[in-house]
N, C-alpha and C positions, 0 to 999 in steps of 0.2 A: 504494500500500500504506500502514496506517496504522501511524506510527510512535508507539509507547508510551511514555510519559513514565518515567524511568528511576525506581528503585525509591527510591532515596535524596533523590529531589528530589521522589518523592510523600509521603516520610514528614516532610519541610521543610515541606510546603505544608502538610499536616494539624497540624501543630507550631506553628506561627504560624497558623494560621487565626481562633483564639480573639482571638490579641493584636490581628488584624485586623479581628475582630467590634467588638470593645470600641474601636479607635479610631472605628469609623463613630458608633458609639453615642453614644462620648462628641463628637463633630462635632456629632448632631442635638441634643442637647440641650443642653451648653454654648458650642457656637458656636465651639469652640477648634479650633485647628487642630494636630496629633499630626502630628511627624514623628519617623519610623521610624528606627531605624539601619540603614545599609546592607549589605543582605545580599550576598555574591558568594558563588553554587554553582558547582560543581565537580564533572563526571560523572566518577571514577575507577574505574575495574573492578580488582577483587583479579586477583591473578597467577592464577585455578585452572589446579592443571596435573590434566588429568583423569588417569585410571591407566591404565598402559601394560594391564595387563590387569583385567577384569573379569569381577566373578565374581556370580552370579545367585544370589540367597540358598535360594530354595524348589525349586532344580532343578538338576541336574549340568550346567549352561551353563558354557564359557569364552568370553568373549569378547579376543580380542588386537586390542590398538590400535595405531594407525600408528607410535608412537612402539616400542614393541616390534619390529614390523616390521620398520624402519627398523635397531632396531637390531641386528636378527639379522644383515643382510646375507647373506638365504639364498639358493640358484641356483636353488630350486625351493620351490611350495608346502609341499612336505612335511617341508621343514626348519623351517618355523616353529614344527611343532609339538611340538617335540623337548619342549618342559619342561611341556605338558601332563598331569595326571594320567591313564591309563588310555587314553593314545594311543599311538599305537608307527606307526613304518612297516615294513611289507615290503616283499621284493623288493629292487633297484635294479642298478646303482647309479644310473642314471640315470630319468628322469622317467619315461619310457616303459615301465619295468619293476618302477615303485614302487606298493604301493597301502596304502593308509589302513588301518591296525588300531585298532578302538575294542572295550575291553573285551573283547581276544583275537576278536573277527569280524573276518575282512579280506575275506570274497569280494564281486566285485562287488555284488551284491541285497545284502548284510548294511550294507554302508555308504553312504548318500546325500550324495552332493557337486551342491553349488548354486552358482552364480555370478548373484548380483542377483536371486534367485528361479528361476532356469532350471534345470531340472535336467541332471546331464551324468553319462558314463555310458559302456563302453567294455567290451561282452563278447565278453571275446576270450581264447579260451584260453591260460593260463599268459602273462598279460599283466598290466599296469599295471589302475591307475585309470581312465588316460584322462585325466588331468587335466593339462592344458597351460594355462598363462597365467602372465604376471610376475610376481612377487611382488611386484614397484615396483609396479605398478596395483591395485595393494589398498590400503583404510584399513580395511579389520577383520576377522576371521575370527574367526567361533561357531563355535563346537565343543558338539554336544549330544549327552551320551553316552547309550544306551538311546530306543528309540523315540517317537518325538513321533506326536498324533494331526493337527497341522499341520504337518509336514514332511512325511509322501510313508509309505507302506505299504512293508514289505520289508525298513525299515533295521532289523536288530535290534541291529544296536552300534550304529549312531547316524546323525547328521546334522553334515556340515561345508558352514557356508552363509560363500561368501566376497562380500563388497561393495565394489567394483570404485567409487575415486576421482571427485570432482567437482572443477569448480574454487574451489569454495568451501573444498575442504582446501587448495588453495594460494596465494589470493589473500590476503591481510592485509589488516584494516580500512581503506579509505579506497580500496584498489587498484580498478581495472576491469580491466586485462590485463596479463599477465604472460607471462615463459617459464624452461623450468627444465632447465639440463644435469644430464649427471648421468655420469659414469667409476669403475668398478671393474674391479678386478683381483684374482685370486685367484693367488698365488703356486704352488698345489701344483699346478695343472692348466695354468695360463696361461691362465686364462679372462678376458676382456675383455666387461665389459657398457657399454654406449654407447647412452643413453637420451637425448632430446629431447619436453620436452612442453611445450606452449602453449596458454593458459588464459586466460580473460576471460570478464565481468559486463558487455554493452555496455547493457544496461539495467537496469531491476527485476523483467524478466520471464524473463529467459536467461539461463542458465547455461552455456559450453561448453568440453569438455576433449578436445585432440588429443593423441595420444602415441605414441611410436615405441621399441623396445628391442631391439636384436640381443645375444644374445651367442653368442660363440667360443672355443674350448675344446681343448687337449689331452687326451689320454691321462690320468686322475687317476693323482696318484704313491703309489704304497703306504710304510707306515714303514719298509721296505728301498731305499728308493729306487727299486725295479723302478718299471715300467710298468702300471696294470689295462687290459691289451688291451679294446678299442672302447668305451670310455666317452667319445670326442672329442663334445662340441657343438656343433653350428652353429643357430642359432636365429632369428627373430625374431616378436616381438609388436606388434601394433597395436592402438591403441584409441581408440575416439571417442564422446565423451556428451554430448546437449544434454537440460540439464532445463528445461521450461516452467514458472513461476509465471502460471497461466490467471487464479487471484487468490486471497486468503489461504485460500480453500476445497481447491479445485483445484491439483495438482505432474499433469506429465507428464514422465516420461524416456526415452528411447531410448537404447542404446550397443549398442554390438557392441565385439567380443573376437575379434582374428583371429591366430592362431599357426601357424607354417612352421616345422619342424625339417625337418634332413637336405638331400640325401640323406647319408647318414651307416652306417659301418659298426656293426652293433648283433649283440648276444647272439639267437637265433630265440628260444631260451626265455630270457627274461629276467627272469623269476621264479624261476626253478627253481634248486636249489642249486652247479648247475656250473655256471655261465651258460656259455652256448655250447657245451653238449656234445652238441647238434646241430648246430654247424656256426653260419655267421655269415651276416647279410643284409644288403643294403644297404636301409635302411629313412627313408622321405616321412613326414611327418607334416602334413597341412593340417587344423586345427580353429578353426570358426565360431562364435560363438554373438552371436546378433542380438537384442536384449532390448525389451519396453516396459513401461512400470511405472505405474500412476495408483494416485491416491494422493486422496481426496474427503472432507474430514471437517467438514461446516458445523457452524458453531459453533450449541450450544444444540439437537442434533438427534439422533435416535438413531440417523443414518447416520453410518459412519464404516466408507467399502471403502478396501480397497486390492488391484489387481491388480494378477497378470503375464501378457502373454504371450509367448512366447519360441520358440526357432526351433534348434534346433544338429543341426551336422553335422562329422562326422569322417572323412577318408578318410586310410587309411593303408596305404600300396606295401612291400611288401618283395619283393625280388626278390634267389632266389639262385641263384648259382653253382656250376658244379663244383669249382671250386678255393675253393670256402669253405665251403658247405652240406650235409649229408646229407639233408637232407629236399628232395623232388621230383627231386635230381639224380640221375643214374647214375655212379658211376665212369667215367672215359675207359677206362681198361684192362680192366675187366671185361665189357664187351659193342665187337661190333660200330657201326660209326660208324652204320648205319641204326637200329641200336635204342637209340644215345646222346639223354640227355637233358642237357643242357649249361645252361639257363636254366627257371628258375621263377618264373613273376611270382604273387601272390597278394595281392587287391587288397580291401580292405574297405572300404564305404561303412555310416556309420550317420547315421541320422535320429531325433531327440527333438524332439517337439512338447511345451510345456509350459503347460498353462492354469489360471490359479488366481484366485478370488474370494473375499476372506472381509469379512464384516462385524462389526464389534463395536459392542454397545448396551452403554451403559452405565445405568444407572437404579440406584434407589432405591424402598423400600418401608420407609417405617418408618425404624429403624435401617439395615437391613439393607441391603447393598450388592453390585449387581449387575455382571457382566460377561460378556453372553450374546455367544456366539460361533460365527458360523455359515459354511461353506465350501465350495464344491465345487474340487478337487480333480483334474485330465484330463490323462494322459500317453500320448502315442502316439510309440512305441519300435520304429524297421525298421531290418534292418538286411538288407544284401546283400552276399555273397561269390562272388568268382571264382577260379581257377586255372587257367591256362593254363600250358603248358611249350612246352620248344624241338621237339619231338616231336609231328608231326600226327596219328599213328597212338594215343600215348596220349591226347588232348586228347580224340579220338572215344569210347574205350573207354573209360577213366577218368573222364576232366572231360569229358564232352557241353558243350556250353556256357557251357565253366567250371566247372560245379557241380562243388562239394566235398562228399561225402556225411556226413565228420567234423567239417564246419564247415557248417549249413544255414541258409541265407535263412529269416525269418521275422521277424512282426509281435507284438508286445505293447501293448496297450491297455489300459486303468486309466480309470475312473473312480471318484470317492470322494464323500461325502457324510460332512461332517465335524460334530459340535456338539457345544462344551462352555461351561457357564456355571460363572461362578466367583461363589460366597457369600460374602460377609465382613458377620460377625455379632461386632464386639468385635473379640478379639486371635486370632478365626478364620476362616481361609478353607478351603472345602470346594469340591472343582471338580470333578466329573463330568465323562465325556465320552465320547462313539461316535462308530467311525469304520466307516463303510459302503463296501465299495472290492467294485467289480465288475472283474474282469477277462477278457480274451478274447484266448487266446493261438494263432496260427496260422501254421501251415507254409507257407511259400512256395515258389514256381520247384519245380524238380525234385523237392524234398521233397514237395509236396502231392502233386504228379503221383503218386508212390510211393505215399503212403500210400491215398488213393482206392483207387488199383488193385488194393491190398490189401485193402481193406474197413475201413479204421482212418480215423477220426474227424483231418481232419486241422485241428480248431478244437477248441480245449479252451476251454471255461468255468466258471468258479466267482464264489461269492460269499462273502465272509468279513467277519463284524463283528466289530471290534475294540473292546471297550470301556475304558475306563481310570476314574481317580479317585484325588486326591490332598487330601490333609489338613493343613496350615498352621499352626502356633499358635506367636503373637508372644509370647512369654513376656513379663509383664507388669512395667513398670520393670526392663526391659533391654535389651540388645541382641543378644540369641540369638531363635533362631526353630528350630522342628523340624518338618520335613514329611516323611510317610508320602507312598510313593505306590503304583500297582498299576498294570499297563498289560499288555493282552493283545495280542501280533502275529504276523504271522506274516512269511513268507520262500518268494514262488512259484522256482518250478524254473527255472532257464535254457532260453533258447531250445534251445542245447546241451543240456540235461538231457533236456528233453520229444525233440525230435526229432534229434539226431545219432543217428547209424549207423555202424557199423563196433567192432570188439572194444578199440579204445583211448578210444573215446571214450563207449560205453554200456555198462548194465550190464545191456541186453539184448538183448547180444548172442547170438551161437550161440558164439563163439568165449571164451568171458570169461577160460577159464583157469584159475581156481580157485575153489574151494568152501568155503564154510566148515563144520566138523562142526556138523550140526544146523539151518543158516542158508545152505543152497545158495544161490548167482543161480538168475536166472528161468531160466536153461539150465545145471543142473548139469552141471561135466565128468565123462565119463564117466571111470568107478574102475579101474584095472587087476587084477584078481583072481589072487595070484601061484599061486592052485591049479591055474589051468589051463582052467576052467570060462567061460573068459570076463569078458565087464566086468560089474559091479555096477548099470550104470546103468540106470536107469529110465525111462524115456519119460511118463510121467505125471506125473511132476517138470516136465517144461518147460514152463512156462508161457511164456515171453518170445514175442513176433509172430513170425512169420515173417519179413517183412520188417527185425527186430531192432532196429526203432523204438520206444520207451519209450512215447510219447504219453500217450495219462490215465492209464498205471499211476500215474504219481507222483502224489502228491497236497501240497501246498504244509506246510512246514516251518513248526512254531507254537512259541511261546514265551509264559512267563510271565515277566513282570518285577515284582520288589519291592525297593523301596528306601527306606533310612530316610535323611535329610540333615538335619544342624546345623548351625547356619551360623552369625556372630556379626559384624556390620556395625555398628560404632559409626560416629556419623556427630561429624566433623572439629568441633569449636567454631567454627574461622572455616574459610574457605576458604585460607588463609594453612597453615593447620595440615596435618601428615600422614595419612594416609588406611591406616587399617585393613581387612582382609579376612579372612577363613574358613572354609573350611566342610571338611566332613568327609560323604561319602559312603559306606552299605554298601549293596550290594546282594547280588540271589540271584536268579538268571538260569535257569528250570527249559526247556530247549527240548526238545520230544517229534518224533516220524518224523522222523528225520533223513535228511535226500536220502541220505547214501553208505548208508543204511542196508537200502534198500530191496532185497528178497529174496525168497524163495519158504520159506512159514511154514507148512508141513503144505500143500499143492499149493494155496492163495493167498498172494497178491502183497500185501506191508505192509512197514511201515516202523517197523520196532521198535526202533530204535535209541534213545537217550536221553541227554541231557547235560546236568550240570548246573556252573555255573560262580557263585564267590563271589569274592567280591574289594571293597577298601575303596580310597577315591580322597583325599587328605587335601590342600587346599590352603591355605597362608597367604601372606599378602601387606603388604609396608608401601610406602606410597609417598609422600613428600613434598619440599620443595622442597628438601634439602641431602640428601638420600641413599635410598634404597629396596632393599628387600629380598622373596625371593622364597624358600619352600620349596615343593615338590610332591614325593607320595609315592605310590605305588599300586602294589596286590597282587590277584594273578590265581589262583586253583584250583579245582576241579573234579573231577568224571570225569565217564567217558563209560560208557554202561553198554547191554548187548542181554542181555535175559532171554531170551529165543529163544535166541543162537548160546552164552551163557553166558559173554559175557567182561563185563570190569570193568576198565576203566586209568583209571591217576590223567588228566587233562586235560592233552596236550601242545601244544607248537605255540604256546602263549599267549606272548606276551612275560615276561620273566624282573621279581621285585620290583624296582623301578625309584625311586629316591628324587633329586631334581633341588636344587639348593641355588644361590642369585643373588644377589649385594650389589653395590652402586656408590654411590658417592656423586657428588655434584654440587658445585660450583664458581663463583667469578666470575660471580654473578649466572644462574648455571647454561648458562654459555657451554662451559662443561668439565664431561666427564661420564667416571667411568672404573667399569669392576667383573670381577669375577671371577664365574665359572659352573661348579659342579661338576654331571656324572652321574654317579651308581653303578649301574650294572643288572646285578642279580644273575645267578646260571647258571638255564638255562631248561631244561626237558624238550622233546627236540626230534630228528627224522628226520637220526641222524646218519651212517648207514651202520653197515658193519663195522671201518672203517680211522680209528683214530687221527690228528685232524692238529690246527696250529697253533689250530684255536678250538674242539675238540669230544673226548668220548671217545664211544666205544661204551658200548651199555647192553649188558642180558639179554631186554628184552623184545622179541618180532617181534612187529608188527601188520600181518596180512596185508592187503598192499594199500597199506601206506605203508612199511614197513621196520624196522629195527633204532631202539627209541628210547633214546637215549642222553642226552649232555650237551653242550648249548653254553655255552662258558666264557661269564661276564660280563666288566664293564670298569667300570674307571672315569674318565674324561675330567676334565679343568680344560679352559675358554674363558678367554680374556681379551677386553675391550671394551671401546674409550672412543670419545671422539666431544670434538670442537673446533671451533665456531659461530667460525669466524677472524677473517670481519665481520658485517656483519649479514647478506650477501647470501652468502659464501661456510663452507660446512659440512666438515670432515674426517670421515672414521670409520674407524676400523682394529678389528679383532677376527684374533685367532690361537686358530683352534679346533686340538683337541687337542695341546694342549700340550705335554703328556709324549712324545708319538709313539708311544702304543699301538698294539698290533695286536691288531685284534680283528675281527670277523665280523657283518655286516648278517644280518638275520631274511630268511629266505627267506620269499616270499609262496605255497609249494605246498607241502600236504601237511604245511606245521609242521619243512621242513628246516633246515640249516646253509644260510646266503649265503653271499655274497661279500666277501672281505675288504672293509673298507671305506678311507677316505682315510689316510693318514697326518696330520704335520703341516702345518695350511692357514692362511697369511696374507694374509688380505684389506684391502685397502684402495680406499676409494672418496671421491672430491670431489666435492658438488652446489654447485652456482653456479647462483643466481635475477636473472632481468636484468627 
């Protein structure tokens, strides 16, 4: 590889080069001989410390760096993202029952999570994310709120792409191999994390990172001291990366990402705002994902690809009991022992295939400055379920073969065709761009069987173009920038949406329940007529299948997005200096057919529903060598509106105004680092019941089909954090989150309810030793 003469000892030689001229000169013509005084160079690199977080000036990007990370000391991805503007998490309290809220979207399809480009993904009702991995194996997390036309179709709150360590993040200049312990402890739970990784450069062409993380867990302690029943941990992660340098054109990577929780007792609904008021399971967790990455950009040429392709698989067990579950079990004492069911195993297997290629040309015409950008785009999404119970008689009648008819087997496939090119003419950049994404979604195992026989289409197809475009202007002699943008997308139906069956899980069913005035389901219930004369109901009203299969009624969920961003990046005088950040976010998010929306509209089937959602995302940042500081602010409203059934409510369910505030200063050559972290999240409109308790009141409003909308109290939290480099090889870090020992309430990830209490006071501490 070739190594570059350093910057400082090119601007020496060009410096003296003259006086070097002039000695030759003056040699040939007078004969004399010039000697020089003697020079000694000195290659010294400034201290840059780059910024714990970065923020992308022309685009609502966060990017968190290792040093952030690190010093969150979170047990989960989703803790990192607490001081994000316009992020939030549902559900929890643990991993498995957590899922990502960006700009009030939290459903699976609404949010895309990436690991090293791989998409991952986990539908499953009244469930998590699906996102399992360490948060020690990370060195950055982007968070990009509102749709991208290169991240992936569907996300309309956004994209969180995480990047998974090399050994390059932990060797130090001069090193080839290395290894790195690493011990935490969380006082409130008794959680123990016990990490080992080992790392070497045995060439100029390899790269290799091995790594190992169990952690172990109690019961979390709530600010009464009680117990939050089944939140214990048992964990572990693995991970391994060799990158190839083929040569300064050419990077090849491979890693894989392996995670084992459980078996372990868990919430069945673990979203939902009782947790466990179905009963309790004992719940597997194994998740894969096997990565390769190339990376080709010859110099001086208008190639420059970079792919992935990627592999991930999820299986996860839960099996329950009569003495914990109400779902699959029977009572012991309500039936005879021949018609007991005593065990329920239900087993999910998912499969993501992920293939992506994008090129970027850059060129030149003129002034004008080019960055054409081209993609495709291919995701292939199966997943299979079974249920089996302790009862041979129901496994026939019920589950044939496993099959579950309110959880059904089926495929999702994607392909996209992506191009946008970016103009910059002066202090403006203009970027167009469409995104072309074909899809083909299909019933499998028993489901297809069914629908065939019914005469229903059991492969649904569609095509949807996305266009976008965004507008740039560096304001001239400063350091502000303002960009306009506009981005059309949409949101396909669940595998669940299109084909589950059954009156709990579709909304065409025969059985649904209830009606709304003017806005029936596709099978109105029938009306009790208190004259005598019989029921009201109408037979011509029901549209729903037969079989009570959705299939292509629904049609995929679209959105408009606009957003204006100011941003203000002074850049540092030296590298020595502290480091400025800014930007300020509004948007106005118009999304039309909303899936719960879909109905029977004068005797056809539409989706009139409509919502629209405002909200502004304000972030600043300081960060330099003796101290940094951090504010973030963000504000979410709405409504939600059906000109058919004629209702109108304000937008619930969003997370409540959320303003986040961070200082610390540095130390002893910045060996010592200490700070303080405030949250304040305001009260949120939110599915609170009828019954008053410790985080919520009752409202007036019913929304039929989600409940009584009321009030979830807010809070507000202090963190404490510091960290001590004790030698050079050994690191302290302690953090005591919630200080005060509030008590307050986690966001439910269903429906927009009240969670679950969340931790009380938690004192973490952890030592890393590098050998």
């Amino acid at each position: 590889m070739n190594r570059r003469i350093p910057l400082r000892l090119q601007l020496l030689l060009a410096l003296t080069w003259p006086l070097a001229s002039a000695a030759q000169e003056a040699t040939a013509t007078d004969e004399e001989i010039v000697t020089l005084p003697e020079i000694q160079v000195r290659d010294t690199r400034e201290d840059v410390r780059p910024p714990a977080v970065e923020l992308t000036p022309d685009r609502p990007v966060t990017t968190i760096g290792p040093e952030a990370i690190e010093r969150r000391q979170a047990g989960t991805l989703f803790d990192l993202l607490k001081d994000v503007p316009g992020v939030a998490v549902d559900g929890g309290p643990r991993a498995s029952g957590m899922k990502f809220n960006l700009r009030g979207f939290s459903d699976n399809e609404d949010v895309l999570f990436k690991i090293d480009g791989a998409v991952k993904g986990f539908e499953k009702y009244r469930f998590g994310s699906g996102v399992f991995i360490e948060p020690e194996l990370l060195k950055a997390i982007e968070i990009e709120r509102g749709p991208s036309l290169k991240s992936g179709s569907g996300a309309l709150g956004g994209t969180i792409s995480a990047t998974t360590k090399s050994a390059a993040d932990y060797l130090r200049p001069g090193e080839r191999f290395g290894s790195q312990l690493k011990y935490g402890y969380n006082a409130n739970s008794s959680e123990r994390l016990r990490m080992v990784t080992v790392y070497g450069r045995p060439n100029g062409y390899l790269d290799l990172v091995v790594s190992i993380a169990r952690r172990d867990s109690d019961d979390i302690r709530l600010p009464d001291r009680s117990r939050l029943d089944l939140t214990a941990v048992h964990s572990e992660s693995r991970f391994a990366k060799a990158t190839f340098y083929a040569s300064d054109d050419l990077t090849l990577e491979l890693s894989q990402t392996h995670y084992t929780g459980g078996p372990e007792r868990a919430p069945y609904d673990a979203t939902a705002g009782s947790a466990g008021q179905f009963g309790v399971v004992e719940r597997s967790i194994e998740d894969t994902t096997t990565n390769l990455r190339v990376n080709y950009a010859p110099a001086d040429s208008w190639i420059a690809l970079r792919g992935t392709l990627a592999y991930e698989t999820t299986d996860l067990d839960d099996v329950h009991r009569i003495t914990q579950s109400r779902i699959c079990v029977s009572p012991s004492t309500a039936f005879p022992a021949a018609f007991r069911i005593d065990r329920c195993d239900d087993a999910w297997r998912y499969s993501i295939w992920t293939a992506e290629v994008f090129n970027d040309t850059r060129y030149a015409i003129g002034e004008l400055q080019g960055v054409l950008s081209v993609g495709y785009q291919g995701i292939r999404n199966s997943r299979d379920i079974s249920r089996v119970t302790s009862r041979t008689l129901t496994n026939q009648q019920v589950y044939p073969n496993g099959f579950n008819e309110a959880q059904p087997p089926g495929d999702k496939v994607s392909d996209a065709l992506i191009v946008e090119n970016a103009f910059t003419l002066g202090a403006f950049t203009f970027t167009p761009g469409a995104r072309l994404d074909r899809y083909h979604v299909s019933a499998e195992g028993q489901t297809r069987t069914n629908m065939i026989a019914a005469g229903q289409s059991p492969d649904i197809r569609f095509v949807k173009l996305s266009p976008a475009a965004a507008l740039t202007w560096r304001i001239p002699r400063s350091d502000w920038s303002a960009t306009v943008r506009y981005h059309e997308a949409f949101r396909p139906p669940l595998v669940d949406e299109y084909f589950a069956r059954g009156s709990f899980a579709s909304r065409c069913a025969k059985s649904a329940g209830w009606a709304l005035p003017g806005n029936p389901v596709l099978y109105p219930e029938p009306l009790y007529d208190p004259s005598g004369y019989g029921q009201t109901y109408d037979p011509a009203l029901d549209l729903a299948p037969d079989n009570e299969i959705c299939g292509a009624l629904y049609r995929p969920q679209e959105s408009s997005n606009h957003e204006l961003t100011l941003a203000w990046m002074p850049q540092p005088a030296s590298p020595r200096d502290g480091r400025w950040q800014a930007r300020v976010t509004y948007y106005d998010i118009h999304t039309r057919h909303l899936l719960t929306s879909l109905s029977n509209i004068g005797g056809e089937v539409g989706q009139p529903g409509k919502e629209r959602r405002k909200g502004t995302e304000l972030e600043i940042s300081y960060d330099g060598l003796h101290a940094f500081s951090s504010l973030s602010w963000s504000q979410i409203d709405g409504r939600i509106t059906n000109a058919v059934a004629g209702t109108d409510y304000a937008l619930y369910g969003v997370p409540g105004d959320t303003l986040s505030i961070s200082a610390g200063v540095r130390g002893f050559d910045g060996r010592v680092e200490a700070g303080v972290r405030m949250r304040d999240i305001a009260d949120r409109r939110a599915a609170t019941g009828t019954v008053a308790t410790v985080c919520s009141r009752p409202g007036t409003l019913v929304v039929p089909g989600v409940g009584t909308i009321g009030t979830q109290y807010g809070v507000r939290l202090y963190d404490l954090f510091a960290s001590w480099q004790m030698t050079r090889d050994t690191q302290l870090r302690f953090n005591l989150d919630n200080l005060t020992n509030e008590t307050y309430c986690l966001q439910d990830g269903f429906a927009g309810a009240v969670g679950v209490q969340a931790p009380g006071r938690a004192a973490k501490l952890s030592v890393t030793m590098r050998f």
